[in-house]
N, C-alpha and C positions, 0 to 999 in steps of 0.2 A: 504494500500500500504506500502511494506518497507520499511524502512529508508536506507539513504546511507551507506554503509559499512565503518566500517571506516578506513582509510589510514594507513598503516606504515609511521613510521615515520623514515626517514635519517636522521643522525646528521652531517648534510652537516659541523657544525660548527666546529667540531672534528677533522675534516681531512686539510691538507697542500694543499694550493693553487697552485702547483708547475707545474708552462706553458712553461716555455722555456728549450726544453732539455728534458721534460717528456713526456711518453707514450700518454697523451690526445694531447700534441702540433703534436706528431706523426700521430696520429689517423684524428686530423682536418684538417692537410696537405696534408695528401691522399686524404681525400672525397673531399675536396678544388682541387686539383689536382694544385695546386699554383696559383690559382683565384680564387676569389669568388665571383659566378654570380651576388649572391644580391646586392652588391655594386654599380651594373653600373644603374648609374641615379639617385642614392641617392644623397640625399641633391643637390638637383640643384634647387629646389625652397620652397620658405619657407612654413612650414607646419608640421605635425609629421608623422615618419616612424615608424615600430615595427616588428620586426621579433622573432619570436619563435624560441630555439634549439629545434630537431627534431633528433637525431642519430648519434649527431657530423654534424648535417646539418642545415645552416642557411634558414629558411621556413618564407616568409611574412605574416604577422599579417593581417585577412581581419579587413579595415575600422570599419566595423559596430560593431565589436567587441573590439575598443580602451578603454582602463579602464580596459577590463577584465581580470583577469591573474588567470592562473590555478597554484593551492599553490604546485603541483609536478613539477615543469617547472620553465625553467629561458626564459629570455626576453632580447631582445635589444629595447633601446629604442633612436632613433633619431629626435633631436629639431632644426630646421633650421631656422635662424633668421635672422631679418635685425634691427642692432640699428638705430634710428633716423638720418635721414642726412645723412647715411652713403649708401653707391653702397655692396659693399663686402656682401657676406654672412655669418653668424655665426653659432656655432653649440654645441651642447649640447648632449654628446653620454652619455647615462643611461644604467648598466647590471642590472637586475634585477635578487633577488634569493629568489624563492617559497620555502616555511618553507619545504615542502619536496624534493627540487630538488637535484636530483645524485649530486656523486662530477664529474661525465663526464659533466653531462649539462650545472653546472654552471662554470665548467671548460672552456666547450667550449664559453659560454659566455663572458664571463674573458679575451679571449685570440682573439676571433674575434671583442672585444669591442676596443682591441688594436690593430687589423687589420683595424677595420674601420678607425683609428683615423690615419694610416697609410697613406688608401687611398687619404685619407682629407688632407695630406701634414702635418699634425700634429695640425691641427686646430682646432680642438674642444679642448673641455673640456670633463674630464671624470667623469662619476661617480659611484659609485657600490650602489643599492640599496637595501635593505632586506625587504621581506615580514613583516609589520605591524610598520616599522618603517623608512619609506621612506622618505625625504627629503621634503622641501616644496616644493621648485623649481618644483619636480618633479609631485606634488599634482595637482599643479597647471595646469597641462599640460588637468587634465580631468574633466569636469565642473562636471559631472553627479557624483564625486567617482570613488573610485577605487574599482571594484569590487574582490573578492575570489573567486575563482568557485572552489570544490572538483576536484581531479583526476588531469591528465597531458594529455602529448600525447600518451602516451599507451594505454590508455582511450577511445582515439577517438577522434574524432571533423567532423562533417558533420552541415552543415544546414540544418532545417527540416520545414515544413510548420507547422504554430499555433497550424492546428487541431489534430497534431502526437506530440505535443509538449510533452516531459515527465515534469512534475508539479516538481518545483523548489520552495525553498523555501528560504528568504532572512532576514538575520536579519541585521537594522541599529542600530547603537549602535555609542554615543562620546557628545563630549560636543559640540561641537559649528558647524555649517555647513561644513565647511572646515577641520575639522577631524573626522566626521563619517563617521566609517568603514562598509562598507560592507558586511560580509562572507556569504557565503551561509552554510547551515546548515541541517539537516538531517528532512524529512517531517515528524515528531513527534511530536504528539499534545502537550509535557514536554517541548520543546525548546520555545513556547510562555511566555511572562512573561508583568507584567502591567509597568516596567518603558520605554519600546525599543517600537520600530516599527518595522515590520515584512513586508514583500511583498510575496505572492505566486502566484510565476504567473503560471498559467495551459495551456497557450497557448492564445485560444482566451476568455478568465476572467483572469483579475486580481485583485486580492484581497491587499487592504493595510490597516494591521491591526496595530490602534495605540494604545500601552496600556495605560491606564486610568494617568497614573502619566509618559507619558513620553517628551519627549524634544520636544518645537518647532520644533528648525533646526533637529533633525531626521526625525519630519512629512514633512517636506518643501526637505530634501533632499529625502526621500520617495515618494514624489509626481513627484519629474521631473524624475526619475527614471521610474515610471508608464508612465510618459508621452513621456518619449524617448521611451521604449518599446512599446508605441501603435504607436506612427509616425514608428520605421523600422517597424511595420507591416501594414502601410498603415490605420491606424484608425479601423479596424478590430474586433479587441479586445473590452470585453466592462470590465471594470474597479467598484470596488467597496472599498467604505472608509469603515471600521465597527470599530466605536469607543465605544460601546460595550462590554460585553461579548463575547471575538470568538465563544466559545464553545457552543454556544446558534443556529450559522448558522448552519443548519445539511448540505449543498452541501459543506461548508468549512472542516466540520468536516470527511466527508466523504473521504477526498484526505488526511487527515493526521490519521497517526496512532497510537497507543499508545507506549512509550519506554524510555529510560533511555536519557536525554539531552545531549547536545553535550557538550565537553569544548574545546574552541577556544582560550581562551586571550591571549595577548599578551604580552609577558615576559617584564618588565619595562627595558630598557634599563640601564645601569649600566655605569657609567661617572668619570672618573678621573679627579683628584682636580690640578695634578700636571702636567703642563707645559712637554714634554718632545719632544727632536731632536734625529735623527739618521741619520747615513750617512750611502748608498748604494754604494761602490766602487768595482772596479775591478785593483785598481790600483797595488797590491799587484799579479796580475796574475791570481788571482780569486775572482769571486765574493762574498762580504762577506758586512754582516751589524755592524756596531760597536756605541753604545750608545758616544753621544758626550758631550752633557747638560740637565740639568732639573731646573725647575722653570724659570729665566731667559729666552727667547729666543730672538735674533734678528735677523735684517733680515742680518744684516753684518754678521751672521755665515753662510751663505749660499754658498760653494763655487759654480763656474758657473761650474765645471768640473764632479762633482759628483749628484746623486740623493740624496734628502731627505726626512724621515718622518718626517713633522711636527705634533705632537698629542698637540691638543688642550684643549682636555678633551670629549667634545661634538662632534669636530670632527676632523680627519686627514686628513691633507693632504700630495700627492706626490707633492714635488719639484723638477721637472726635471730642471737640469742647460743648457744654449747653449751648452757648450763643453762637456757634459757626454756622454758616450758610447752608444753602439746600445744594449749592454746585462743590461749595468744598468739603462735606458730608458725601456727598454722589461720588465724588471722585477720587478720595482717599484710598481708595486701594487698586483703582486705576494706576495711580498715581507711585502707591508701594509696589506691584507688580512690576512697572518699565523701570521702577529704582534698581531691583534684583535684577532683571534681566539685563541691564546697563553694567554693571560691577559683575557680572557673570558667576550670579549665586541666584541660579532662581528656583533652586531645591528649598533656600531657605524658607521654611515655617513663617505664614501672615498672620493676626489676628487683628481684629479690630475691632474695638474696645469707645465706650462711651464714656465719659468724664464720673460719671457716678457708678460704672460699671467697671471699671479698673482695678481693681483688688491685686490682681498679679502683676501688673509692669509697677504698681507703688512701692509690692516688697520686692521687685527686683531693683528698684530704684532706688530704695533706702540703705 
């Protein structure tokens, strides 16, 4: 059987995040027709939501596919929450961006992340994600991993029964439980290796193959992975461990082909040593960023009128002030977005944060 083809690649990273005033903001207000439908009912009780861009179209994520994200596609992610003792509801808005997603998708992402946040009266918290270097916060949201699937929505996406399943093949890879990645990988008998764990699932058999020298928590996160995948199929499936030689099962060897292995890793993220603030105003008549301080920061530089970037090194945050504008409020992570991509860290972790919602950049501040 042939391996997956493999993907062009966008360098989403290259390109200006530019939402308010440009052609994508244009483009989502059409299709939107100035609402948009997925909103109604959101967050009204605690739980996660997920909606896939689809055409400039916000389309819901089915359940049984939470974790999975297609590496062509961007993602909404909504966390609804209740702290202890408290009535009120919480929320935690996530965009997500697939190492190949357009700059439309995760455009529109970008800009319906801050439509939700609208809806919400401004209450969430925001945050931008990227493909292989996502947050923990956000880790945490999926017990099983987060899965890679090849391809996007151009691709397709239909549900099939076991026995039509096309054989899938999955490599676990990381040091400890809670960061082993997922990706899926092209069915080529060269992508196996003896320190990872492997899964191919073919529908109704699934295969978890451990290599000779590799990590507990890859086998353990391998295993509930098999075990989610037979519970959505109702136990149906029957499941095999081969700690082993693979190459030795010929029904394993039979679904995979011979070919040149995939490379996937994950570019190390790149982190600044130096403290640095900017201010986002409009006060001037247009909107414009101007460097304020480095090293140094505090929070008394904050004015309440204006937005700001606070870089941390590891990560950035938006500071929206009470009294800041409706353009420099819109555009703040516009604005943090072309900062990273400019300085060529655009792995770096966004969040954005409202003046009375700030809890974290104050004690990282103090």
């Amino acid at each position: 059987m042939a391996g997956l083809v493999k993907q062009e690649e966008f360098k989403w990273q290259e390109t200006n995040l530019a939402l308010f005033g440009s052609d994508t903001e244009k483009q989502v207000k059409l299709e939107s027709a100035q609402s948009e439908p997925a909103w109604n009912k959101s967050g009204t009780k605690v739980g996660l939501e997920i909606w896939r861009i689809e055409q400039f179209k916000v389309v819901s994520w089915p359940i049984e596919e939470f974790g999975k994200f297609f590496e062509g596609d961007s993602y909404i992610v909504l966390n609804t929450y209740k702290n202890p003792e408290e009535e009120s509801l919480e929320y935690d808005v996530h965009f997500w961006i697939g190492r190949y997603s357009t700059q439309d998708e995760y455009g529109t992402a970008a800009y319906k992340t801050v439509e939700l946040d609208t809806y919400h009266n401004d209450k969430p918290i925001q945050h931008r994600e990227v493909q292989y270097h996502e947050s923990k916060l956000f880790r945490t949201y999926f017990q099983t991993g987060i899965t890679y699937l090849r391809g996007g929505a151009e691709s397709g996406f239909r549900h099939v029964k076991p026995e039509e399943y096309t054989p899938r093949l999955f490599h676990f890879h990381g040091d400890t439980y809670d960061t082993t990645v997922i990706n899926q990988v092209s069915l080529i008998r060269q992508n196996l290796n003896d320190h990872d764990v492997f899964v191919l699932d073919s529908g109704m058999k699934i295969y978890q193959i451990n290599g000779v020298n590799c990590d507990k928590d890859e086998k353990v996160r391998a295993m509930h992975y098999v075990l989610q995948l037979r519970e959505e199929r109702n136990g149906k499936p029957k499941s095999e461990v081969i700690d082993e030689d693979p190459f030795k099962d010929k029904d394993l060897m039979e679904i995979l082909s011979d070919g040149d292995a995939d490379t996937h890793e994950a570019e190390a993220p790149i982190v600044n040593d130096t403290r640095k603030l900017m201010k986002i105003s409009d006060e001037g008549g247009e909107l414009s960023m101007v460097d304020i301080a480095e090293g140094e920061i505090g929070q008394d530089m904050l004015d309440p009128n204006d937005v700001f970037l606070v870089d941390l090194g590891i990560h950035l945050y938006v500071w929206i002030g009470d009294g800041a504008s409706k353009a420099e409020k819109n555009n703040g992570l516009s604005y943090a977005s072309n900062y990273l991509n400019k300085v060529n860290r655009f792995s770096t972790p966004i969040t954005v944060v409202t003046q009375g919602r700030a809890h974290q950049l104050y004690k990282e501040l103090s």
